[in-house]
gemmi code that builds the backbone of each chain (N, CA, C; Angstrom):
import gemmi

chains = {
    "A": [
        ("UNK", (77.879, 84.482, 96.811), (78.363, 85.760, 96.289), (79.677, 86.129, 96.956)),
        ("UNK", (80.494, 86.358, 96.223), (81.999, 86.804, 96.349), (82.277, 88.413, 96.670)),
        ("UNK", (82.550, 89.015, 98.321), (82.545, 90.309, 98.614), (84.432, 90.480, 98.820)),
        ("UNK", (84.675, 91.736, 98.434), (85.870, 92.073, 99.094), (85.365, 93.028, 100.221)),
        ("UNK", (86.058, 93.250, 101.288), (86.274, 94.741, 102.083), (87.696, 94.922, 102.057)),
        ("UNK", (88.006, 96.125, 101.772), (89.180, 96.772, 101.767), (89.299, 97.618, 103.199)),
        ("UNK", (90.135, 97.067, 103.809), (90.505, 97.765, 104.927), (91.559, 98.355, 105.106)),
        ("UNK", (91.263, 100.305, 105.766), (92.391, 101.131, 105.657), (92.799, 101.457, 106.866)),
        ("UNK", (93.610, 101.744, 107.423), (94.050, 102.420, 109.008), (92.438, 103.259, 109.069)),
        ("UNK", (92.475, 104.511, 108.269), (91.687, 105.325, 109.247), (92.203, 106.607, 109.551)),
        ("UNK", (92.112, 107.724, 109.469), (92.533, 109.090, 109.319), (91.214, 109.783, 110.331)),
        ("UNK", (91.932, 110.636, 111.021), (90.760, 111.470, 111.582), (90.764, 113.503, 110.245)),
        ("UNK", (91.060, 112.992, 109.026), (90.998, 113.405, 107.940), (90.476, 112.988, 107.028)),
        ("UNK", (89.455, 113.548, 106.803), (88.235, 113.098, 106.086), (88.731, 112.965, 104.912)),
        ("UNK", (89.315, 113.719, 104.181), (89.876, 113.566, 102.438), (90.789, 111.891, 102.382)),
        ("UNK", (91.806, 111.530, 103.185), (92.252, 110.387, 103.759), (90.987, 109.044, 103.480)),
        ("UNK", (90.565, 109.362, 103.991), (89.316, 108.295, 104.196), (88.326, 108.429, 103.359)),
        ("UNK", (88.168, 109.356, 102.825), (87.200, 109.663, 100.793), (88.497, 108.756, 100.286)),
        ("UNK", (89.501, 108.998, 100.238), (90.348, 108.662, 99.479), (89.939, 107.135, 99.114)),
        ("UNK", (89.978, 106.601, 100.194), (89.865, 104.731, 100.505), (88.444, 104.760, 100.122)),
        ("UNK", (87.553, 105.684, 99.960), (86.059, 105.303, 99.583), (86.234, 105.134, 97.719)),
        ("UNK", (87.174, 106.001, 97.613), (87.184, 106.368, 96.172), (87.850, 105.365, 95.449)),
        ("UNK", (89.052, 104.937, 96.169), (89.477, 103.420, 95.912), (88.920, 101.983, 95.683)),
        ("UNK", (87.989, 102.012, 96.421), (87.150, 101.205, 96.369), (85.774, 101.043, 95.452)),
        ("UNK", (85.995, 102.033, 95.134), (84.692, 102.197, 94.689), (85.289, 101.648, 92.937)),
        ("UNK", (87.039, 102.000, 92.484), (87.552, 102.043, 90.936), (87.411, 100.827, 91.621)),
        ("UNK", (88.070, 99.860, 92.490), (87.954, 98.639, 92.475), (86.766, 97.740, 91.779)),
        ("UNK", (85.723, 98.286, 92.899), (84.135, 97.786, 92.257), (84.146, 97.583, 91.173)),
        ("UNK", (84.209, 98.686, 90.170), (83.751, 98.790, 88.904), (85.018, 98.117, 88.057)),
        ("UNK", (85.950, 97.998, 88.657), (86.944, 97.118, 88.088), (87.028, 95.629, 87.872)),
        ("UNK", (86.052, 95.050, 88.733), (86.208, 93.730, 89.321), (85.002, 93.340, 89.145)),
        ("UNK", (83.866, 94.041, 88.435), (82.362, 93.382, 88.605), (82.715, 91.439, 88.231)),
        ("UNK", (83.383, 91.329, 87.430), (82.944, 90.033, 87.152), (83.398, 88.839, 87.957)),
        ("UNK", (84.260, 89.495, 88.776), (84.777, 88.192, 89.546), (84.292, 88.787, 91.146)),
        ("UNK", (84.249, 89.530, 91.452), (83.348, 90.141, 92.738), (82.026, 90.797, 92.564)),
        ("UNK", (80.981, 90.130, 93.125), (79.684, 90.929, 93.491), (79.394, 92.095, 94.033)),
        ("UNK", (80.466, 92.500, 95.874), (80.393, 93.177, 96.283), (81.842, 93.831, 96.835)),
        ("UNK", (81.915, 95.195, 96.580), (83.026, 95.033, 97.147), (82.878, 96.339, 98.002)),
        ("UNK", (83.119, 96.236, 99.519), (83.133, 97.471, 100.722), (84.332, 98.094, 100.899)),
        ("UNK", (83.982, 99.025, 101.979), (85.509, 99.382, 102.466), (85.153, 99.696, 104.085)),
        ("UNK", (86.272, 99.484, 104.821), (86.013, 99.362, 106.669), (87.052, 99.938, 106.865)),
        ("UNK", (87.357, 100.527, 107.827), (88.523, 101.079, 109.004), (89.092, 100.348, 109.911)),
        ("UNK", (90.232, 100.163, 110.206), (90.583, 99.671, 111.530), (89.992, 100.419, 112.876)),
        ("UNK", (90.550, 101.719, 112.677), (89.916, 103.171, 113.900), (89.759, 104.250, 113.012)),
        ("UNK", (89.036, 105.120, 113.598), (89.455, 106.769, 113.432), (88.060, 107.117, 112.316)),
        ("UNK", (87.915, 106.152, 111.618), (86.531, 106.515, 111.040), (85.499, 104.927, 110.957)),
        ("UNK", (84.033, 105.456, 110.320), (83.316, 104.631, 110.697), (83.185, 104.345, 108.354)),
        ("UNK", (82.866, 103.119, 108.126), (82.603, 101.878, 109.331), (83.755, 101.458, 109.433)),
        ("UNK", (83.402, 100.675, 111.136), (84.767, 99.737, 111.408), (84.489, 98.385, 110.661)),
        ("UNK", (85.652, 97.843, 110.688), (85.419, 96.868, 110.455), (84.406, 94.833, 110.546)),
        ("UNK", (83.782, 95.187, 111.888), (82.718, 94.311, 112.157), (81.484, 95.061, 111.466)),
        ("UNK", (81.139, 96.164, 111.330), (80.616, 96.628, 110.549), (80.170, 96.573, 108.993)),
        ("UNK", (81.621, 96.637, 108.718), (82.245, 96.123, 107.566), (81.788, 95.109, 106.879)),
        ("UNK", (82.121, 93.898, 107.691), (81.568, 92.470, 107.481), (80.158, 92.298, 107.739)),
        ("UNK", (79.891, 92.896, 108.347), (77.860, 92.636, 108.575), (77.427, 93.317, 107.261)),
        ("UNK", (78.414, 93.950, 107.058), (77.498, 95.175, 105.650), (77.383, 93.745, 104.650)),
        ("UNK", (78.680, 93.232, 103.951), (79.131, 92.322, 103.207), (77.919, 90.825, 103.621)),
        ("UNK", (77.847, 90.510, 104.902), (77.018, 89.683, 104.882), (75.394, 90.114, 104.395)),
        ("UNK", (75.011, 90.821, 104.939), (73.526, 91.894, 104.277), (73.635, 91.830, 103.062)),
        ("UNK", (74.323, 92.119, 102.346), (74.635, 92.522, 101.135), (74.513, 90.967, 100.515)),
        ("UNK", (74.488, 89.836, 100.995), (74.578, 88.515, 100.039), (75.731, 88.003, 100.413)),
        ("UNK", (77.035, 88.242, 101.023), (78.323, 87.437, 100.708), (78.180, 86.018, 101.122)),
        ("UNK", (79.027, 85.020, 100.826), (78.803, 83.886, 100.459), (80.306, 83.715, 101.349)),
        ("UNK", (81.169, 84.608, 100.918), (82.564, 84.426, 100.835), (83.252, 85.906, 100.890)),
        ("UNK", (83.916, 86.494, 101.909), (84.900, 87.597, 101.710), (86.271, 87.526, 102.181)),
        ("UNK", (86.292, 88.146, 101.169), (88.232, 88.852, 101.392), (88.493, 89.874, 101.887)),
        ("UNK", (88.766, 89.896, 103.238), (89.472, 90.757, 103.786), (90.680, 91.584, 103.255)),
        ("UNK", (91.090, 93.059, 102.415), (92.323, 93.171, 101.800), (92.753, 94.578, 102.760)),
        ("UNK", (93.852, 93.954, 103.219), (94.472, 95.757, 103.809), (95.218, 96.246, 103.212)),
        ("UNK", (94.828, 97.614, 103.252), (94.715, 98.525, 102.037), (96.389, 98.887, 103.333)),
        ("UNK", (97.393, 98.422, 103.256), (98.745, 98.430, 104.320), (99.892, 98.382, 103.390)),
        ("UNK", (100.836, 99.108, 103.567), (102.173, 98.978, 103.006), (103.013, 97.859, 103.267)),
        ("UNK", (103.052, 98.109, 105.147), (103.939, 97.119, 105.496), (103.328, 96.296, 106.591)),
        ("UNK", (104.032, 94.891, 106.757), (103.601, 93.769, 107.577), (103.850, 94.322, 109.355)),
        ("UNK", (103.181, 95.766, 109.716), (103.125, 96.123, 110.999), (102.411, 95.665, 111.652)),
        ("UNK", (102.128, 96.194, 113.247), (101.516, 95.201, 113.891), (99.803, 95.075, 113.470)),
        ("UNK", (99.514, 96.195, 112.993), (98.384, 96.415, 112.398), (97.729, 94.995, 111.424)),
        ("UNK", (98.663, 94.875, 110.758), (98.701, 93.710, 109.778), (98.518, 92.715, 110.365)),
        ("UNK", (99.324, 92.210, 111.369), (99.556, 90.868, 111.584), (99.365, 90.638, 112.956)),
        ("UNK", (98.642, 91.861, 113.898), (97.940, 91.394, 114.741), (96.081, 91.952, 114.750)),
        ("UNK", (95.963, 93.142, 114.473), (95.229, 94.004, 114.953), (93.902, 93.234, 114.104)),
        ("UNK", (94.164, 93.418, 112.682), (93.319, 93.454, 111.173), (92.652, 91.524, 111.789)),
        ("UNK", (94.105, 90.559, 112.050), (93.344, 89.406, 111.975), (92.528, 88.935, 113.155)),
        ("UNK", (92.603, 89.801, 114.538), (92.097, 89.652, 115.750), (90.880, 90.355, 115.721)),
        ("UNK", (90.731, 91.697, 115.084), (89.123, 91.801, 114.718), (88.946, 91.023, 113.938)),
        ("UNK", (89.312, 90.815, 112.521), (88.382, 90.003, 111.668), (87.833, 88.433, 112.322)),
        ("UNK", (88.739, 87.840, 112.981), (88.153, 86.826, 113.649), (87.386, 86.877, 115.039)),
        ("UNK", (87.673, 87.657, 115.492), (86.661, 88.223, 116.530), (85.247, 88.179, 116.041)),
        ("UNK", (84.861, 88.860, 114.980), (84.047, 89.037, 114.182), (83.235, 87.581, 113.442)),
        ("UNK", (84.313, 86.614, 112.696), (83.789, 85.564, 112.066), (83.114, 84.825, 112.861)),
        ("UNK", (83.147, 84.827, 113.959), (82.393, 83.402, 115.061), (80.976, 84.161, 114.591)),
        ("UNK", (80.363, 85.177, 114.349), (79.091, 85.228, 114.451), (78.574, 84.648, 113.260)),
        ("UNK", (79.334, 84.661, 111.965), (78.789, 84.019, 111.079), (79.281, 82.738, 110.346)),
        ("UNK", (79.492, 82.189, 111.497), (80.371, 80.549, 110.943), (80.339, 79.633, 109.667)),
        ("UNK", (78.731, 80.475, 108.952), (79.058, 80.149, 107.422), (79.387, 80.876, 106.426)),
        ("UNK", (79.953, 81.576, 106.420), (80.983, 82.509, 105.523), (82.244, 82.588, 105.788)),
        ("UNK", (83.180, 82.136, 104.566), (84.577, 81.797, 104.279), (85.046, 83.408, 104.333)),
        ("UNK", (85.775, 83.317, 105.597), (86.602, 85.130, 105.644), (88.299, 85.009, 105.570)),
        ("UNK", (88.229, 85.450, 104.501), (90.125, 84.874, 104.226), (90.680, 86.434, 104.456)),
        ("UNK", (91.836, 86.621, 104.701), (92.567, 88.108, 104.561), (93.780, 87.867, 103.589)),
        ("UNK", (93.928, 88.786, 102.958), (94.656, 88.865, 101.843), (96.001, 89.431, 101.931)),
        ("UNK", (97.292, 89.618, 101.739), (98.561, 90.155, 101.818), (98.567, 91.325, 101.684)),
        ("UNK", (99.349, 92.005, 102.769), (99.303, 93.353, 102.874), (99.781, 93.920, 100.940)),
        ("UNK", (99.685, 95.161, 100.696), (100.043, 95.681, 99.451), (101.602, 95.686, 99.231)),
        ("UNK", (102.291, 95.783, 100.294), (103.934, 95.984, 100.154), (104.411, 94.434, 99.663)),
        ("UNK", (103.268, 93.374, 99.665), (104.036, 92.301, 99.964), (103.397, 91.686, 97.833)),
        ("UNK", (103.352, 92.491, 97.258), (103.398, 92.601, 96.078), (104.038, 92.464, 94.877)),
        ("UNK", (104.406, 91.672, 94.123), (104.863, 91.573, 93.069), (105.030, 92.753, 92.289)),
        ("UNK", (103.359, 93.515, 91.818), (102.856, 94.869, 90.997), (103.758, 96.040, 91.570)),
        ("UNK", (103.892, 95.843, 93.296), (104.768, 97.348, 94.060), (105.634, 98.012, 93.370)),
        ("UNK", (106.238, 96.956, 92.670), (107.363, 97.931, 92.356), (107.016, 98.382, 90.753)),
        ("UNK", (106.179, 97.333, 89.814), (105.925, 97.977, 88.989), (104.969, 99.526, 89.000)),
        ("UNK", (104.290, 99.334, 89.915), (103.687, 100.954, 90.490), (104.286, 101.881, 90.764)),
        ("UNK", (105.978, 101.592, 91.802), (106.743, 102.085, 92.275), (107.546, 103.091, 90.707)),
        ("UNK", (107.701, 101.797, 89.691), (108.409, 102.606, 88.358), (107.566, 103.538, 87.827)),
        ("UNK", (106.342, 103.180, 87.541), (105.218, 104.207, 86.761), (105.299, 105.236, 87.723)),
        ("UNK", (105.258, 105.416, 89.116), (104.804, 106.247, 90.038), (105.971, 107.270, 89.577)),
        ("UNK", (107.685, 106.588, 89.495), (108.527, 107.564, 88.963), (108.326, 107.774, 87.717)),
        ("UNK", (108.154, 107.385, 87.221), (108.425, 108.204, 85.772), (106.861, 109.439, 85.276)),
        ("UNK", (106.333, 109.438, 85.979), (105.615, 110.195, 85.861), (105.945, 111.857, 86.310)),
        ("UNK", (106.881, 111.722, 87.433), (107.589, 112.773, 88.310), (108.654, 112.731, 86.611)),
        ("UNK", (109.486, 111.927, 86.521), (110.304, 111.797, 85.400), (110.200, 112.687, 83.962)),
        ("UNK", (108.958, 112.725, 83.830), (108.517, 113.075, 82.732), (108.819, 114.654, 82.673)),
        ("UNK", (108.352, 114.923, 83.747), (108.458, 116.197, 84.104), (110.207, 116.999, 84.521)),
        ("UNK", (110.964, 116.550, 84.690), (112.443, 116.643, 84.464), (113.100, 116.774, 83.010)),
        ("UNK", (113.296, 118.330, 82.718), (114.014, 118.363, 81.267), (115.348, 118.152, 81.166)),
    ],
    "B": [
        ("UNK", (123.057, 111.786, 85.460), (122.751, 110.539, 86.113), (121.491, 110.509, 86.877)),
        ("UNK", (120.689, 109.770, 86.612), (118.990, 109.943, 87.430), (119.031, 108.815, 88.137)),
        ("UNK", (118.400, 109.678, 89.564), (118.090, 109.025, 90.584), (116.771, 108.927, 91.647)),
        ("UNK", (116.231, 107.806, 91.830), (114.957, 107.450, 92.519), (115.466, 107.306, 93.854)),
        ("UNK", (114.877, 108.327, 95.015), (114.688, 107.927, 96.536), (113.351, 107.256, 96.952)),
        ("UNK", (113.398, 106.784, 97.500), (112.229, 105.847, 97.756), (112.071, 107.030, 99.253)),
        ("UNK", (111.240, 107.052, 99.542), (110.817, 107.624, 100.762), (109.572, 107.285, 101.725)),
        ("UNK", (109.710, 106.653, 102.571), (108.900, 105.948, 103.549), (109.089, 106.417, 104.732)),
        ("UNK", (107.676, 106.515, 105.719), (107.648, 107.246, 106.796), (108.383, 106.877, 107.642)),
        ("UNK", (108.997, 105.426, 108.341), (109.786, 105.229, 108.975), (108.986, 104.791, 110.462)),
        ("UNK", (109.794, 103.646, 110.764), (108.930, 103.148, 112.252), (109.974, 102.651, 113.223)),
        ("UNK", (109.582, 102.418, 114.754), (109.899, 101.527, 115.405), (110.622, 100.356, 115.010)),
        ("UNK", (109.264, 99.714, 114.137), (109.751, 98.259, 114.357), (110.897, 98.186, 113.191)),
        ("UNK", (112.155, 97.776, 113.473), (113.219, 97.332, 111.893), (112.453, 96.508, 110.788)),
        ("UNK", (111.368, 95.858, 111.250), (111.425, 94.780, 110.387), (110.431, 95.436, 108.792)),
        ("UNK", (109.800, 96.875, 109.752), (109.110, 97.802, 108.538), (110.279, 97.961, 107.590)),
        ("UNK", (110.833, 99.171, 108.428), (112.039, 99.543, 107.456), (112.847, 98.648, 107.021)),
        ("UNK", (113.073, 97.919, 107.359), (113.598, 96.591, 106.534), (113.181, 96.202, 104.647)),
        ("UNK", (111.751, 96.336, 105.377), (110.344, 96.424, 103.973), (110.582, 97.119, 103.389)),
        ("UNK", (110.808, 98.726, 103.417), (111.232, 99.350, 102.594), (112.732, 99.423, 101.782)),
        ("UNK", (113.290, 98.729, 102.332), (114.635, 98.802, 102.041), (114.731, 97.341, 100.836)),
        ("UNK", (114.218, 96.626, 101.461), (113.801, 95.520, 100.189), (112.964, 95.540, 98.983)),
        ("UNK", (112.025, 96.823, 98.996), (111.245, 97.353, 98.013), (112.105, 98.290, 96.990)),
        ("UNK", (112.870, 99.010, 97.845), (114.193, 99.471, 97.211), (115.130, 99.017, 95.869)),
        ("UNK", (115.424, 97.980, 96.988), (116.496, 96.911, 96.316), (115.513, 96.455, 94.764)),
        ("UNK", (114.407, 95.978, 95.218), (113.772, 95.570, 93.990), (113.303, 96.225, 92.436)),
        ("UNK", (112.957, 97.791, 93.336), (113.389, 98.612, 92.112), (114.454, 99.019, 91.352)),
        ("UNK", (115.352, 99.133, 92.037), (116.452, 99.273, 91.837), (117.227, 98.384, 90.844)),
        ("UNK", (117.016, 96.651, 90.818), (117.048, 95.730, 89.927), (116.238, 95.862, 88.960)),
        ("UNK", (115.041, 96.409, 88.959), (113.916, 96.495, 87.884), (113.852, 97.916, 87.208)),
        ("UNK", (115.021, 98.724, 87.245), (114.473, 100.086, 86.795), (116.386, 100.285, 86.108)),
        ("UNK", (117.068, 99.552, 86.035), (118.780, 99.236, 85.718), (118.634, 100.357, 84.717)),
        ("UNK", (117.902, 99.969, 83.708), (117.679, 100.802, 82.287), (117.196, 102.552, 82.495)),
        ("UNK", (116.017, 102.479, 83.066), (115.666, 103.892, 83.432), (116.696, 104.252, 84.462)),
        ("UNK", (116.814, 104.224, 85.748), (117.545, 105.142, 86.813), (119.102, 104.590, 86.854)),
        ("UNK", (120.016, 105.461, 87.138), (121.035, 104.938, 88.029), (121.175, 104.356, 89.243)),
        ("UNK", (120.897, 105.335, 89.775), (120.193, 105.099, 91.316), (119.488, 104.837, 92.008)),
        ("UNK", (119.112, 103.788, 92.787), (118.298, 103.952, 93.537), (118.455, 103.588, 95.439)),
        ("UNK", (118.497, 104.867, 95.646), (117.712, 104.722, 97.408), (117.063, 105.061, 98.259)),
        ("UNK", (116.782, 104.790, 99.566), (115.748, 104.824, 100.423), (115.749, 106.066, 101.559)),
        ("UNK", (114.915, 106.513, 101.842), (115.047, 107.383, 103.259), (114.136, 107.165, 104.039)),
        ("UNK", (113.984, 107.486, 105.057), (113.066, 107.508, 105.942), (112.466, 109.157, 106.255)),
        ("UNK", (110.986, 109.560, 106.481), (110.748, 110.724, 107.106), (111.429, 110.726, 108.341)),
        ("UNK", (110.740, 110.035, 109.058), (111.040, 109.973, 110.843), (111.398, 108.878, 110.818)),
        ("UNK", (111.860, 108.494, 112.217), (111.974, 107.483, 113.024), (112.731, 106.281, 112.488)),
        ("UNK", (113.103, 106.594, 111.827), (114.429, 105.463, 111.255), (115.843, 106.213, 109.901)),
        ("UNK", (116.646, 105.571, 110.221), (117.790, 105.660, 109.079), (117.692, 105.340, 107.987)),
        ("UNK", (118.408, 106.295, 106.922), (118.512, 107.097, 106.764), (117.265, 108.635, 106.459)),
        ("UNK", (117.372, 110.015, 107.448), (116.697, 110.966, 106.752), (116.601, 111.481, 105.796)),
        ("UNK", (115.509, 111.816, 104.752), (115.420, 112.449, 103.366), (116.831, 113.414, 103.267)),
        ("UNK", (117.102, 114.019, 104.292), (118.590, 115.005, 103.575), (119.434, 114.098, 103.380)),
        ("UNK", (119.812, 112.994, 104.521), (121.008, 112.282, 104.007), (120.570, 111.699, 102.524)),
        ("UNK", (119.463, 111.127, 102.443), (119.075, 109.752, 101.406), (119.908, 111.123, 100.421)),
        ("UNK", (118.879, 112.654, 100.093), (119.377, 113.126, 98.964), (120.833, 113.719, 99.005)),
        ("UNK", (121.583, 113.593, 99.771), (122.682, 114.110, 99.739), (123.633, 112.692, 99.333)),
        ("UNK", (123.288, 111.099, 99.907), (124.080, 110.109, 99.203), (123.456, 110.143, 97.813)),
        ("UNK", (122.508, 110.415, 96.681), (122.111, 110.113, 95.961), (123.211, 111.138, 94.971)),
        ("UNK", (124.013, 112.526, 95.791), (124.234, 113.397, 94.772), (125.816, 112.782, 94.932)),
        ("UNK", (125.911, 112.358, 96.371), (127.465, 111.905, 95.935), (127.700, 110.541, 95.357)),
        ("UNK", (126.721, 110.159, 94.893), (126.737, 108.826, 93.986), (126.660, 109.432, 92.406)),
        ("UNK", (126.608, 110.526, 92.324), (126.146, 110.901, 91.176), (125.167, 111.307, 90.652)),
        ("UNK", (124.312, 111.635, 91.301), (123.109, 112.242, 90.457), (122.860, 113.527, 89.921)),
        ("UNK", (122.479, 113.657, 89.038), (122.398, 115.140, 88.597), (120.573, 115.179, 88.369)),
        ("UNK", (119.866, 113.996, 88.089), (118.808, 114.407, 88.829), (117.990, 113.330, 89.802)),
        ("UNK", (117.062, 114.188, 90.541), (116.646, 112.842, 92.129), (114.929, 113.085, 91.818)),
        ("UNK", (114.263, 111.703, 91.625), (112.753, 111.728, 91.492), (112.490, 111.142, 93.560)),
        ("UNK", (111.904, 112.381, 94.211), (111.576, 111.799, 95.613), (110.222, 110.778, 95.311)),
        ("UNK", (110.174, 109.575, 95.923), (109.214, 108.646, 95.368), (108.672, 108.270, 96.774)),
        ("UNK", (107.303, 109.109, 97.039), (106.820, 108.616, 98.315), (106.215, 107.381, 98.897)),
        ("UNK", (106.558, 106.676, 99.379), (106.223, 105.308, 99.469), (104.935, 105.883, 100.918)),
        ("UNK", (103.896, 106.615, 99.905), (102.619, 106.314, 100.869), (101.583, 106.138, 100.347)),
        ("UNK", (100.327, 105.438, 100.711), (98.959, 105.604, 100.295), (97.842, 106.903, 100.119)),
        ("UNK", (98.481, 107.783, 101.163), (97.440, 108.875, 101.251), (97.741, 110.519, 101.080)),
        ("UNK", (97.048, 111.395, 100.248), (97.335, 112.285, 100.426), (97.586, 113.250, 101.720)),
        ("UNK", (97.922, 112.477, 102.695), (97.911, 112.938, 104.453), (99.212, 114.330, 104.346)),
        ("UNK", (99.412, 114.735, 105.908), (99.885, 115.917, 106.118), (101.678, 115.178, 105.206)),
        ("UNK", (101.984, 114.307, 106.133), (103.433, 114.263, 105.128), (103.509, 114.073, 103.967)),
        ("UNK", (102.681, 113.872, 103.170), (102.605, 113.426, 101.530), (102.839, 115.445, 101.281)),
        ("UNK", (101.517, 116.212, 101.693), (101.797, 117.301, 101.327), (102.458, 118.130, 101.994)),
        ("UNK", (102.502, 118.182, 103.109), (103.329, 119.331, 103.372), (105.174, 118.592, 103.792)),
        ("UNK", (104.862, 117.524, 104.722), (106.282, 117.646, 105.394), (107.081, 116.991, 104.600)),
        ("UNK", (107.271, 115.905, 103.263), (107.970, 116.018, 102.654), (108.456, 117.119, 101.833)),
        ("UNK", (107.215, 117.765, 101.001), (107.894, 118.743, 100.494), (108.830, 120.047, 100.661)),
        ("UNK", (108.446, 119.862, 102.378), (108.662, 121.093, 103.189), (110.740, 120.461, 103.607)),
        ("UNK", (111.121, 119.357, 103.521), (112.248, 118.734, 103.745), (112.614, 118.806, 102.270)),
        ("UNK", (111.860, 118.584, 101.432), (112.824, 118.580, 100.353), (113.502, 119.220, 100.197)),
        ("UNK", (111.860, 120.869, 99.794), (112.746, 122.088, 99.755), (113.871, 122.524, 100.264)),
        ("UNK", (113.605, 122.520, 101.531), (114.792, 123.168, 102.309), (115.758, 122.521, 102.193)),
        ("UNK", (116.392, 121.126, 101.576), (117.259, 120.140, 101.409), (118.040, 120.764, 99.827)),
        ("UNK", (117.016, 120.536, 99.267), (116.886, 121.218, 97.957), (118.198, 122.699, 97.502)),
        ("UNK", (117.925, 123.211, 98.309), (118.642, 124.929, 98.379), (120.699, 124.351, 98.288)),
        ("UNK", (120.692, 123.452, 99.046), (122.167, 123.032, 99.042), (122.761, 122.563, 97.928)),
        ("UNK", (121.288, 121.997, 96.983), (122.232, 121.445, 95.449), (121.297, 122.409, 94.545)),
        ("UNK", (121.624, 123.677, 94.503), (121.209, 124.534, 93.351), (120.938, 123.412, 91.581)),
        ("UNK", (122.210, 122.989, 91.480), (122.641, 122.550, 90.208), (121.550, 120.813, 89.732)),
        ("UNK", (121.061, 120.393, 91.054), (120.177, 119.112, 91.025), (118.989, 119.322, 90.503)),
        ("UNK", (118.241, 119.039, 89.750), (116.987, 119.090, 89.270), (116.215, 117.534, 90.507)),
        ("UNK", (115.593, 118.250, 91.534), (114.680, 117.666, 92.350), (113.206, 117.573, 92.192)),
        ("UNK", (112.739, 116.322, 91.491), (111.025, 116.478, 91.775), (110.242, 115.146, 92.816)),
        ("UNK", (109.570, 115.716, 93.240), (108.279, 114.538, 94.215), (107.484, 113.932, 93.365)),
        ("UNK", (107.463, 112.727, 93.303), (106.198, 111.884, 92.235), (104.940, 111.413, 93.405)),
        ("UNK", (104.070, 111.660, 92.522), (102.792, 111.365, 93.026), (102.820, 110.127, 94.571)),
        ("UNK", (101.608, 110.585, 95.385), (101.819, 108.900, 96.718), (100.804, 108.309, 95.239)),
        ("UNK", (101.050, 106.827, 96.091), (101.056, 105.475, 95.566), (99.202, 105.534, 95.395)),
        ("UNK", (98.467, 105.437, 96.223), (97.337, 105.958, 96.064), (96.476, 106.816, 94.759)),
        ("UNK", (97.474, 107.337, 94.400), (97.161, 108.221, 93.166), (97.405, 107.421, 91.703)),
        ("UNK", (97.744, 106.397, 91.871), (98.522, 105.740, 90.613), (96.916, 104.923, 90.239)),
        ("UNK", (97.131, 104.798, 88.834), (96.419, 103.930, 87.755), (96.300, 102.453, 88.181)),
        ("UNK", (97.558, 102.174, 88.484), (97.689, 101.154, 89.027), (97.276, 100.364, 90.374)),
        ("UNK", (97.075, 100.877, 91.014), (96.910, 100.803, 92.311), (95.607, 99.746, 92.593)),
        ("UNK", (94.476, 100.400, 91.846), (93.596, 99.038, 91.546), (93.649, 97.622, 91.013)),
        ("UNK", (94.715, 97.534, 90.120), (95.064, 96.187, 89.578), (96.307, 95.320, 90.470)),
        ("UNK", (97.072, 96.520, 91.331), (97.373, 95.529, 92.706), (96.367, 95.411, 93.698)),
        ("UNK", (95.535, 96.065, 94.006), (94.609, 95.446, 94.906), (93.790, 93.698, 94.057)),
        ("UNK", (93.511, 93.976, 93.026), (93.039, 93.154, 92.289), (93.319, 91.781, 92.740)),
        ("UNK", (94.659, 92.095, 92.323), (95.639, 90.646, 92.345), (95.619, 89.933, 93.543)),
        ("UNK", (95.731, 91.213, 94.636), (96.013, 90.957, 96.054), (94.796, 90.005, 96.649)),
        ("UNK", (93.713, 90.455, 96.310), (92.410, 89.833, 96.751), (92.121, 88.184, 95.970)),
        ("UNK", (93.165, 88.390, 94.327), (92.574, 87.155, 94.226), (93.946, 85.718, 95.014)),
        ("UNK", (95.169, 86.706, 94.981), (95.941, 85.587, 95.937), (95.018, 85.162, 97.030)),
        ("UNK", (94.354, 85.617, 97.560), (93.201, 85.424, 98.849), (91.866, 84.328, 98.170)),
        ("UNK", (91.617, 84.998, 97.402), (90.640, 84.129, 96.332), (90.901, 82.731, 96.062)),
        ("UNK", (92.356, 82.277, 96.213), (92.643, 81.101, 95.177), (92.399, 80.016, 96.371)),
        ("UNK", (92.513, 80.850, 97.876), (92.521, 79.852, 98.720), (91.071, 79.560, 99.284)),
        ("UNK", (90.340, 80.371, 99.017), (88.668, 80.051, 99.451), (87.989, 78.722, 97.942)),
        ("UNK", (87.460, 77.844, 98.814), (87.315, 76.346, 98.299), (85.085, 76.732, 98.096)),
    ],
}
model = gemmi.Model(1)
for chain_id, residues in chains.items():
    chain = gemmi.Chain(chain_id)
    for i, (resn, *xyz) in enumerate(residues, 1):
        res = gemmi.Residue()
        res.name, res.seqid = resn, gemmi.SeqId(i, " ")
        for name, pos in zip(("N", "CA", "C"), xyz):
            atom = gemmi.Atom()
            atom.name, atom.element = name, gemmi.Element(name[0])
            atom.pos, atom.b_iso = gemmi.Position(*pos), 0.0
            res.add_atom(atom)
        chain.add_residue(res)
    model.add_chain(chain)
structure = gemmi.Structure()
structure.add_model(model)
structure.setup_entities()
């Protein structure tokens, strides 16, 4: 079984962190057919963290997860923090494939989001 | 003449803002038809600040500026401290029609780049 977790920084603002629940959740229902399960984890600041995260995903059946950070840019967050827990983490379950996925800035879609995102403000300009 | 600021919180490291400045550039090639303009600011901690970004945008020509927040979350700068810079930025070009478009988080889209993102991750699990 094929899990994503979407991983967000983490807000000590709860609406922030609904936000990433709520995200995840259009994901789910977006993706039933090519993902079984799909979570969401924190780096800090709210629970679950991310080893958490992955135990949920393993409980849950995963076979195989994708790590995706829910990140703009390739900070240290990205490219140290996200892959030093997640592998911290994988030694406990040495049979499950844990890949991490490209931050969001590093996107093809960005900028098509970036245009819709304006023209929506746009629309509204007489 | 219409113009898109890209607006990103701004960091330490150059190689962020760098990111944004290349996300820029890319809209900017991809939007020729819709905007005139397009450029970048920073909230904090890096060059250029939202007053300069909107003050080069008016001496490039704009008669109107879509602020385009390059964030994920409805957090304190999405609502208050950009708008709170705009405004007050705002007052100097009476004659500019200034609006804020939705953070990135809020978009339709936003799920079908995560999508993608997870299955670039996908293609490499065997």
């Amino acid at each position: 079984m094929k899990a994503i977790l979407l991983v967000a920084h983490g807000s000590r603002r709860k609406q922030s962190n609904d936000e990433v629940l709520s995200i995840a959740e259009k994901l789910r229902n977006n993706c039933l057919q090519q993902y079984d399960i799909v979570n969401a984890a924190f780096l800090e600041l709210a629970e679950v963290l991310i080893p958490d995260g992955i135990k949920k995903c393993v409980n849950d059946g995963a076979t195989s997860i994708i790590v995706l950070p829910y990140f703009l840019n390739s900070g240290r967050h990205v490219v140290e923090d996200i892959p030093n827990v997640v592998s911290d983490t994988a030694v406990h379950y040495p049979e499950i494939d844990i890949k991490i996925a490209p931050h969001l800035g590093a996107s093809d879609l960005m900028v098509d989001l970036l245009a819709t995102s304006a023209d929506t403000a746009k629309s509204e300009i007489t």
